[in-house]
Every structure is written in structure tokens, then in C-alpha cells.
C-alpha positions in Angstrom: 88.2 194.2 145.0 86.2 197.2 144.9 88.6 199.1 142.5 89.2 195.6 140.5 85.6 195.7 139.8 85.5 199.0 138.8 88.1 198.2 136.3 86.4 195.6 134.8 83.1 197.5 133.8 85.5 200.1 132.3 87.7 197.7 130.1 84.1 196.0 129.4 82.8 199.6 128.4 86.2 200.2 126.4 85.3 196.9 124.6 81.9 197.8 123.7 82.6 201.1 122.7 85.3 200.6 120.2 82.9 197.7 119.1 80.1 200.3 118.2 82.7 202.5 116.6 84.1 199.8 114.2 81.2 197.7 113.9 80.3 199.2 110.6 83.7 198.6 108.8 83.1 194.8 110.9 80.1 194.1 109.5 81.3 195.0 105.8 84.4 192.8 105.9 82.1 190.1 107.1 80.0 189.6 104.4 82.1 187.8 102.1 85.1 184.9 102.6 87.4 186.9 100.8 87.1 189.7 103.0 87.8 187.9 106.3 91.5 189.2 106.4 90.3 192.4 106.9 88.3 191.6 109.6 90.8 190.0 111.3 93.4 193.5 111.0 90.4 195.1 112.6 90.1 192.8 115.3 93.6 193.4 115.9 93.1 197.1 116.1 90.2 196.8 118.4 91.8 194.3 121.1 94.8 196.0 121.0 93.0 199.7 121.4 90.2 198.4 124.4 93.4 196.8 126.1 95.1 199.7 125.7 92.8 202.5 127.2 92.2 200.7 130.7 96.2 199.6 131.2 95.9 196.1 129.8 99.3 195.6 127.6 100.7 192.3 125.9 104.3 191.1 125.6 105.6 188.4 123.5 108.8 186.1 123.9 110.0 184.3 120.8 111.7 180.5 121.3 112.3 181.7 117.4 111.1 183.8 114.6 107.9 182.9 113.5 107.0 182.8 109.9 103.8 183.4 109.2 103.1 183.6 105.5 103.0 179.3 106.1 100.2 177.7 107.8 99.8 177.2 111.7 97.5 175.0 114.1 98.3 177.3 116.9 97.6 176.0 120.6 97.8 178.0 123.3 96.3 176.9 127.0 93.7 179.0 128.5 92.9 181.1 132.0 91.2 184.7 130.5 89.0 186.1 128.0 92.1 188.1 127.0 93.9 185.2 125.6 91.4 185.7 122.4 93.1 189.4 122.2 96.5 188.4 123.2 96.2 185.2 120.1 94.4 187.7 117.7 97.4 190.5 118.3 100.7 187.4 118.0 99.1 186.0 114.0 99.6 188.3 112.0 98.3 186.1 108.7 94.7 185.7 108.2 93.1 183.1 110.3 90.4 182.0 112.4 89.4 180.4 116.5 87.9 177.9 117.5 85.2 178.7 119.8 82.5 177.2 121.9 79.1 177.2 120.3 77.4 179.6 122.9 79.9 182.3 121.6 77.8 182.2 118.5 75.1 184.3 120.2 77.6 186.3 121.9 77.5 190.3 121.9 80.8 190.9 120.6 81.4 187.0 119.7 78.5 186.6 117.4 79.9 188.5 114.4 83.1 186.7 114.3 81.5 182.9 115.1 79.1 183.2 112.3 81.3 184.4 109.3 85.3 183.9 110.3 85.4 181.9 113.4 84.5 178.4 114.0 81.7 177.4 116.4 81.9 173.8 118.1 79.1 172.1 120.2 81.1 169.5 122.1 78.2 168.1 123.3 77.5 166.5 119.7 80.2 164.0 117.6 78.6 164.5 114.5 78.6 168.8 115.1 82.5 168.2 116.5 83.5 166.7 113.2 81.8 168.8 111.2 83.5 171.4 112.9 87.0 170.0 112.5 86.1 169.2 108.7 85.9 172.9 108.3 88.5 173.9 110.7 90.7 171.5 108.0 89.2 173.3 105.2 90.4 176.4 106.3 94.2 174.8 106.9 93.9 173.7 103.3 93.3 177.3 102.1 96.2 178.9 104.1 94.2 180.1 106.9 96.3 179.6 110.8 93.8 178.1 113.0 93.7 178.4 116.6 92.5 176.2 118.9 92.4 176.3 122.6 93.2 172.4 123.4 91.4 172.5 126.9 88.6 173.3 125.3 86.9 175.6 127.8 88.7 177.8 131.1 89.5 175.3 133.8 87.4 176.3 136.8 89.9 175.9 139.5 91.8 179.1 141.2 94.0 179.7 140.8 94.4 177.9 137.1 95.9 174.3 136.3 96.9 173.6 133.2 94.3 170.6 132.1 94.8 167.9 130.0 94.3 168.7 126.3 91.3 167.1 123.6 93.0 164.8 120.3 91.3 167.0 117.8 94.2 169.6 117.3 97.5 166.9 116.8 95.3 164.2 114.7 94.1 167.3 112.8 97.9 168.5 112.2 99.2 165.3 111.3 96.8 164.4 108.8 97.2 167.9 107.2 101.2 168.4 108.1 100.6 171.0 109.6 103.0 172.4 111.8 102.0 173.3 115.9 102.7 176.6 117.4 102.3 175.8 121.4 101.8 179.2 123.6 102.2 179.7 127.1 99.6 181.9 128.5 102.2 182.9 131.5 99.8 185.4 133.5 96.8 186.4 132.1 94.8 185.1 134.6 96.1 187.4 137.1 95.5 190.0 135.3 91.7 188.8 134.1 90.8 185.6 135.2 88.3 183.8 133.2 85.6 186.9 132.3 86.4 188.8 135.0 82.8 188.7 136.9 84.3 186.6 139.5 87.6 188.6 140.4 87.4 191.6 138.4 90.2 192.8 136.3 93.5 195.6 136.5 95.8 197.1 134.1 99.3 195.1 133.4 101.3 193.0 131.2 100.3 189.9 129.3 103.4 187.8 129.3 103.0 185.6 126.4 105.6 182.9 125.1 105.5 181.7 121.8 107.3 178.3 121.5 108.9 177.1 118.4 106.8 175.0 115.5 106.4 171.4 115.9 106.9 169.9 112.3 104.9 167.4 111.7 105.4 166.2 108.3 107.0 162.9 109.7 104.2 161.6 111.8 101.3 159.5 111.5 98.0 159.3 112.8 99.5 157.1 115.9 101.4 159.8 116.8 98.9 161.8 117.9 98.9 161.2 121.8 102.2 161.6 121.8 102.1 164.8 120.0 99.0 165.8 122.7 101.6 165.0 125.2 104.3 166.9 124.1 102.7 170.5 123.4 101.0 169.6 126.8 104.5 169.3 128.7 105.9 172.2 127.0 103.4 174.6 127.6 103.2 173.2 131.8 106.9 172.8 131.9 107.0 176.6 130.4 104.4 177.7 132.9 106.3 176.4 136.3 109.6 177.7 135.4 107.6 181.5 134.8 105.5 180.9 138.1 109.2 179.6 140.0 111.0 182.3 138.6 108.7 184.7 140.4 108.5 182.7 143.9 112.0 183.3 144.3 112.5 186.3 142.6 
């Protein structure tokens, strides 16, 4: 625990350092819309490079070819702060989270969740749908948004899969947009939650990228059932990893 700890004030000091070092290019790409791509490629670089110095690596399994000049809702479940790197390295077009509102004051959050990214305070309908009316604003413009459909990190240890809010499938089917579901196969073991609990060590993300869901054919009423499908894949996805480990 002692060396897990140690770890994790090292990948946090990796974060903050490459922060202060590109902050400057950051904070120029964040000053206008049309600049926001940019931002993102630098994201990218910085995620992949803090990873990279303390150990932390990411692999990605295809169900198929992604490709991402078209437009994604992109839903992936949730167990570790790294599943913002690991989702910011798999797009490779320009796009944008969604984010709890706290992340808006943030350290390293705040930057992103007040020009690119897309603050929600739950706690609020009429801030929710505001939210979601810009999230679909930024669909409508080409930008892949991803959304975390638990909403938050489950609390329980080790991590369940929880069930997953409407938002995400009512917002795809009225736009026709298509679903990318990702399982999030062990990041928690790596860095569960933000590590202050259980620390962190170097090793391999295993991410799986599932195929797009179209859906072009559905209406509003299928949304539940839509919920209920990424949610199955993305648990059914998740046992076979953690059963292919047991007996391996």
C-alpha cells in the first residue's frame, strides 16, 4: 500500500507537471470554439505522456473499425479517473465530456469544463436540460460527445456496473445518432476511482470498444430499451473479461 501510494503522488505530480508545461498552448486553444480541436490533440498528448512516465499504458480491442470522421454519443461505464485519459486517447475527432459540475472548479478540470467540456449539475432539471440542449448542439456540429451513463464512480469495491441515466439513448435517437458502448475492463485495478483511497501502479488499461449502435430506426419509446442494451453489453463484456481471468 505503501508503494501504491507512493505511485500515486508521482503519477499525480506527472499530471501536474506536464499540465504547467502545456498549459500555455491550453489556455490559447481555449479561447475560441474554433480552436477546441486543438485542445483536444493536446489533451491527448498530455494523458497519454503523464500515463506514460509512471507505467500507466492503454490498450484498445476493436468489435470493428471505427470511423470517426461521423458523429458519436460515446458511452463508456466508469471505475477510475483514467477512464477520462483512456476516452480522450480512443476519439480521435474533435469532441467533448460530459462532466459533473464540481469539475468546473477543478485544477486540471477547470480549463476543459469551462470552454470544451460540458458541466452538469444533476441536482437541478432545468441545469440538466440545459446541459443536454448544448451537449445536442454540439452533435449537430459534428462534435463526438461522451458521456459516462452512470453518471458518477459507483462507490462499491470492488466496482459494479450500475444502472445507466435516459439522457444519453433519448439524446441519440432524437438526433440519430449512432452509440459507441465501451467496456472499461480494468481500470479500476489499476486506479480505482482517484486513487486517494487505494493508491495507484503502473499497467495496462484494457479497453473494448464495441461496435456502433445505429439508431436511425428508433423512436423516442425506444429509449429504455436502447438504455438496456448498451447496459447488457457493456456488463455482459465485463464478466466474460473478469471470468476469463478466474480461470485463466
Amino acid at each position: 500500500m505503501i508503494l501504491k501510494k507512493v505511485h500515486l503522488y508521482l503519477y499525480q505530480g506527472s499530471v501536474g507537471l506536464f499540465y504547467f508545461l502545456l498549459w500555455p498552448l491550453m489556455y490559447y486553444f481555449s479561447r475560441k470554439p474554433q480552436r477546441y480541436k486543438h485542445l483536444n490533440r493536446l489533451r491527448r498528448i498530455w494523458g497519454l505522456i503523464s500515463s506514460f512516465c509512471v507505467g500507466i499504458r492503454y490498450n484498445y480491442n476493436f468489435e470493428e473499425p471505427i470511423d470517426w470522421s461521423k458523429t458519436y454519443i460515446v458511452c463508456p461505464n466508469h471505475t477510475s479517473n483514467l477512464d477520462i485519459t483512456a476516452l480522450s486517447l480512443l476519439v480521435k475527432s474533435n469532441c467533448c465530456f460530459m462532466g459533473k459540475e464540481e469539475l468546473v472548479d477543478g485544477i486540471v478540470t477547470r480549463l476543459f469544463f469551462r470552454t470544451v467540456d460540458i458541466p452538469v449539475n444533476r441536482e437541478s432539471k432545468i441545469a440538466s436540460f440545459r446541459a443536454f440542449k448544448l451537449a445536442m448542439g454540439r452533435l449537430e456540429n459534428g462534435i463526438t460527445v461522451i458521456i459516462f451513463p452512470e453518471a458518477t464512480i459507483p462507490d462499491n469495491y470492488p466496482p459494479q456496473l450500475h444502472g445507466f441515466k435516459n439522457g444519453p439513448f433519448r439524446m441519440a435517437i432524437e438526433l440519430k445518432v449512432p452509440i459507441i458502448p465501451v467496456s472499461s475492463l480494468n481500470t479500476w485495478k489499476i486506479f480505482w476511482d482517484d486513487g486517494k483511497k487505494f493508491g495507484s501502479k503502473p499497467g495496462v488499461c484494457d479497453i473494448f470498444v464495441h461496435k456502433p449502435i445505429e439508431t436511425a430506426h428508433l423512436t423516442i419509446d425506444d429509449a429504455d430499451a436502447l438504455r438496456d442494451q448498451v447496459h447488457a453489453i457493456i456488463s455482459n463484456k465485463i464478466h466474460e473479461h473478469d471470468h476469463r481471468r478466474t480461470n485463466g
